[in-house]
C-alpha positions, 0 to 999 in steps of 0.5 A: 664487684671485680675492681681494677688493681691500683697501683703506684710505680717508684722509678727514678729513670723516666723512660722506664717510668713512663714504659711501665704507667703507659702498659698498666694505664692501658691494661683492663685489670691495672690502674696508675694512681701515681707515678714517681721519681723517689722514695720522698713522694712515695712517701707522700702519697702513702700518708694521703693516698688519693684512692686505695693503693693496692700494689707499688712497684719499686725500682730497687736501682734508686740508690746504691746501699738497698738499706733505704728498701728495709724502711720502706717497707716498714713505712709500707707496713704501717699503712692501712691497707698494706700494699703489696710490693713488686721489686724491679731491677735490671740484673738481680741485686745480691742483698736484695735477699735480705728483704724477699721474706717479708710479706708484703713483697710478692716478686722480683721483676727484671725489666729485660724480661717482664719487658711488656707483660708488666700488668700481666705480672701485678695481676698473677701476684695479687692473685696470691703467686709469687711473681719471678722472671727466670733471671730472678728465680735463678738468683733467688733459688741459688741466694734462698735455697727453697723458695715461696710456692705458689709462684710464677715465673714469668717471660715476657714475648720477645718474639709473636708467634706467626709474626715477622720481625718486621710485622711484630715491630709494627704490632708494637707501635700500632697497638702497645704504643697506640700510634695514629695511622699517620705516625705509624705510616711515618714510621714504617715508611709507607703511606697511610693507605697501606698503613691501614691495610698493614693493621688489618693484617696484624688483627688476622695474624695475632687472633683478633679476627678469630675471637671476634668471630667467636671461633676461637674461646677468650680463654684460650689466649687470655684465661679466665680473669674477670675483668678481662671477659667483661670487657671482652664481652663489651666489645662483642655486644657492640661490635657494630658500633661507630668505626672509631670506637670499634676500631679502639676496641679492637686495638685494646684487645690486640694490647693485650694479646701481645702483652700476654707472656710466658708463664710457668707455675710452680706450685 
């Protein structure tokens, strides 16, 4: 049975705390099952984890002196399932090398790049790659010399194909921040009428019309992951269901083609 990837994030700086929880509660293949502030509650919730735990996204910004990551990960390996672990950082960190060999690590995320494909990089690494963005695969490559294959290195989008700078700006706050049409009218500074038009429009840009209708293959925008076709699947079999439900559907479903990053293996 295919099981969504828990994970807890360890993030001191709220508004990136909360960026990350909101991408991967939203995501069909990610759960949150705790996110928090520091090293002393991550600890915690690995002493009595509330449910499985498979992967922890450590913020390696916390403190200064990176001794404190060494000690995590022994306190990591111990626990009985051993988690997997994804670094973070704003710019790479050189004595972060010190701790990229051990194996429970699988990547080094800086946030300006993974940006919102964050659920996309957690479910590449639990498939067994590596799990870089190009800033950190430069670092890393220069700092290690050779480095771990299989793995990925991930962009998140800054731009969407086929979408203004104006039409993307407005993708982003009706399907990855989720706003009512109210809000988003409120926003983009005109009426709620036109703010369900504006949305409509985006669904026939990014592609979601085209999958919906079934001219266009799942796989082509979004590969092969379980999870994702049997969700996909769902929304297909009842797509003639209540209007709120379906509009949820396909909102989800425009979450995750605006999530979708560049990715470039290695192997």
């Amino acid at each position: 049975m295919v099981t969504e990837i828990n994970t807890v994030v360890l993030e001191d700086d709220f508004f990136s705390r909360n960026w990350m929880s909101l991408i991967l509660a939203r995501d069909w293949r990610t759960r949150v099952v705790a996110d928090v502030e520091t090293v002393e509650e991550l600890r915690s919730i690995l002493d009595s984890p509330p449910t499985r735990i498979d992967l922890i996204i450590v913020d390696t910004e916390i403190y200064r002196d990176l001794k404190w990551i060494g000690t995590l990960l022994e306190t990591i390996q111990e626990h009985a399932h051993t988690p997997k672990v994804l670094f973070t950082t704003v710019s790479p960190l050189p004595e972060i090398t010190y701790y990229m060999g051990h194996e429970a690590v699988r990547g080094y995320l800086t946030k300006g790049e993974i940006r919102y494909s964050l659920a996309w990089a957690v479910d590449i690494a639990m498939e067994g790659d590596w799990v870089l963005t190009p800033s950190a695969d430069d670092f890393l490559s220069f700092g290690l010399g050779e480095l771990p294959q299989p793995r990925a290195i991930i962009q998140g989008q800054n731009n969407y194909p086929g979408l203004t700078e104006n039409q993307a700006n407005a993708a982003r706050l009706a399907f990855l921040f989720s706003m009512e049409r109210a809000e988003l009218a409120d926003e983009l500074l005109i009426s709620v009428g036109w703010s369900y038009g504006k949305v409509n429009e985006l669904y026939e840009k990014i592609g979601v019309r085209d999958l919906l209708s079934g001219e266009m293959p799942i796989e082509f925008f979004l590969g092969d992951n379980p999870i994702i076709l049997s969700h996909f699947r769902k929304i297909i079999e009842n797509i003639g269901e209540q209007e709120q439900s379906k509009a949820k559907n396909m909102e989800t479903l425009a979450f995750h083609l605006l999530t979708r990053p560049m990715v470039h293996r290695i192997t």
